[in-house]
C-alpha beads as a LAMMPS data file, in Angstrom:
LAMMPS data file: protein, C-alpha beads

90 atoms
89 bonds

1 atom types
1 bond types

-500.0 500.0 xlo xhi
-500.0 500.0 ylo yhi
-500.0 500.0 zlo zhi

Masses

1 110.0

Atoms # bond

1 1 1 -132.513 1.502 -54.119
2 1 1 -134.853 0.518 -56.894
3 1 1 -134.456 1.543 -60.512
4 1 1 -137.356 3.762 -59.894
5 1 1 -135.542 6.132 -58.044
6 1 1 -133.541 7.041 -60.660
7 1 1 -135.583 6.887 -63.754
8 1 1 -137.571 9.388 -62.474
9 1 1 -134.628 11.837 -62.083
10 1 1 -133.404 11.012 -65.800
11 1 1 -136.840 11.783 -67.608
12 1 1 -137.286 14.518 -64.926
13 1 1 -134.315 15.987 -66.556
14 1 1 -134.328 15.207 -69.777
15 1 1 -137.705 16.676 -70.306
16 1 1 -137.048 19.827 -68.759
17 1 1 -133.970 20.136 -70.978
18 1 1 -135.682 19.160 -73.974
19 1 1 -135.430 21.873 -76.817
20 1 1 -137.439 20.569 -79.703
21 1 1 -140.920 21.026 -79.428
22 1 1 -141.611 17.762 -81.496
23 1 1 -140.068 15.746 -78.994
24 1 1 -141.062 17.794 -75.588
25 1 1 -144.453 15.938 -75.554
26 1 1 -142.663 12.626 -75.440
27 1 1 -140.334 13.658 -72.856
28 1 1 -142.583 14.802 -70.348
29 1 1 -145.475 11.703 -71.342
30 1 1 -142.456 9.783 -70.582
31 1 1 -141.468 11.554 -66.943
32 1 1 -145.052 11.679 -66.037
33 1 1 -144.908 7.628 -65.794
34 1 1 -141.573 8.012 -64.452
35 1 1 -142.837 10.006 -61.844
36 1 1 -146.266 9.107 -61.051
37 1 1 -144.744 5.003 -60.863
38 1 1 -141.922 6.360 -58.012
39 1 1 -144.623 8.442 -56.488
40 1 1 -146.809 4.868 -55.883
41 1 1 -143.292 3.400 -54.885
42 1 1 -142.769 6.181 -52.193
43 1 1 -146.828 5.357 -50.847
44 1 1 -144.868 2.565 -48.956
45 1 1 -141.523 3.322 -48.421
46 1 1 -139.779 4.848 -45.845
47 1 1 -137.628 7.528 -47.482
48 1 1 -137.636 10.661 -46.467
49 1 1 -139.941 14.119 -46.868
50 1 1 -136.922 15.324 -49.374
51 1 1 -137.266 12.782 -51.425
52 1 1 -141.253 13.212 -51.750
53 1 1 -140.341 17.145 -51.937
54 1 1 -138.072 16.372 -54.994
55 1 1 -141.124 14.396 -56.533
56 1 1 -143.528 17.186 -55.877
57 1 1 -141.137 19.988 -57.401
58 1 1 -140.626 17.758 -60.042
59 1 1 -144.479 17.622 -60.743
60 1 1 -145.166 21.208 -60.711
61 1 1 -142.250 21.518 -63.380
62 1 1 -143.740 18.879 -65.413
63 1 1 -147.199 20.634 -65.139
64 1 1 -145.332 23.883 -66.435
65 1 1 -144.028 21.893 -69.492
66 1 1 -147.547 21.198 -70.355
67 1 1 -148.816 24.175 -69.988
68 1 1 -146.125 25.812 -72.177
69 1 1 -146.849 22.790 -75.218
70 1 1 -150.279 23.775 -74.991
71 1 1 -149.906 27.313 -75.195
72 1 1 -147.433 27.027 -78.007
73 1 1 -149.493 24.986 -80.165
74 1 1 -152.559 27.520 -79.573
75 1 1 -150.320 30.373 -80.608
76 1 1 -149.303 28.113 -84.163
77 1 1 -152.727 27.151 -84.614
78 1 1 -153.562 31.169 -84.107
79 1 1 -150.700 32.000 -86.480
80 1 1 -151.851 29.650 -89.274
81 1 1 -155.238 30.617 -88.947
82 1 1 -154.162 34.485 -90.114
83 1 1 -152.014 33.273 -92.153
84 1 1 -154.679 30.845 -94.439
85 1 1 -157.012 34.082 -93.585
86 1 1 -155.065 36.664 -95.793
87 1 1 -154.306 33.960 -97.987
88 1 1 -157.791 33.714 -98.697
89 1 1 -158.686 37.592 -98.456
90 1 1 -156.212 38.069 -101.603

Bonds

1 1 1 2
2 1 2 3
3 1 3 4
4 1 4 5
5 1 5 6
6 1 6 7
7 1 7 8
8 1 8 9
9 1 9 10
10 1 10 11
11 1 11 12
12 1 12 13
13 1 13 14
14 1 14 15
15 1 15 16
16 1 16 17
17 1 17 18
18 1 18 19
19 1 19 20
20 1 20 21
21 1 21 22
22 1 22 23
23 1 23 24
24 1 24 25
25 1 25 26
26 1 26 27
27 1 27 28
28 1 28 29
29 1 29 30
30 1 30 31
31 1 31 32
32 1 32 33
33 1 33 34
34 1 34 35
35 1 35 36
36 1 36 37
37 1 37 38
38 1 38 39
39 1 39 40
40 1 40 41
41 1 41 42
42 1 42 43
43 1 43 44
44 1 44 45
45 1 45 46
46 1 46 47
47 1 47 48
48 1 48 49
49 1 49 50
50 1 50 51
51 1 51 52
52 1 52 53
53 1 53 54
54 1 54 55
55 1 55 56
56 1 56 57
57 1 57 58
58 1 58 59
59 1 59 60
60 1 60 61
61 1 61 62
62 1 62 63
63 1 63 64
64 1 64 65
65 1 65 66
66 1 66 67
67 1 67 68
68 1 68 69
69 1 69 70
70 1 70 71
71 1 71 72
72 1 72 73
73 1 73 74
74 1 74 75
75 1 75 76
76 1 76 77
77 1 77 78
78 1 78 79
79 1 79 80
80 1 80 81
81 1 81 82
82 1 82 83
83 1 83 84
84 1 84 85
85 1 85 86
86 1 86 87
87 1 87 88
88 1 88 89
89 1 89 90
């Protein structure tokens, strides 16, 4: 079993878990490699459709992660917009 196989899982996990959104971007930049470099390593391997469904699940919850960063730093960039804005109407 290469190291591959379980780096993946690790930064699968520890991104998912992560709970400071300063560091979330890292974590899932960091699973993304993690995943996408097992993903070329399953291309010619033999293991089996689990595995790749473990990969794929793990994808789709890495995809989530993304979407929630992005969507959090819209709604802070929102927030200090109003914010400077009645600042400035005073």
């Amino acid at each position: 079993m290469s190291d591959l196989h379980s780096q993946w899982q690790d930064h699968h996990r520890k991104a998912a878990f992560e709970s400071s959104p300063r560091d979330l971007s890292g974590q899932v930049a960091a699973a993304e490699e993690a995943v996408f470099l097992r993903m070329e390593e399953l291309r010619t391997s033999s293991d089996r459709q689990v595995v790749r469904q473990a990969v794929s699940d793990a994808i789709h919850l890495l995809s989530g992660l993304k979407n929630k960063m992005l969507r959090s730093t819209i709604a802070i960039e929102t927030e200090q917009r109003l914010w400077l804005g009645d600042l400035n109407s005073r």
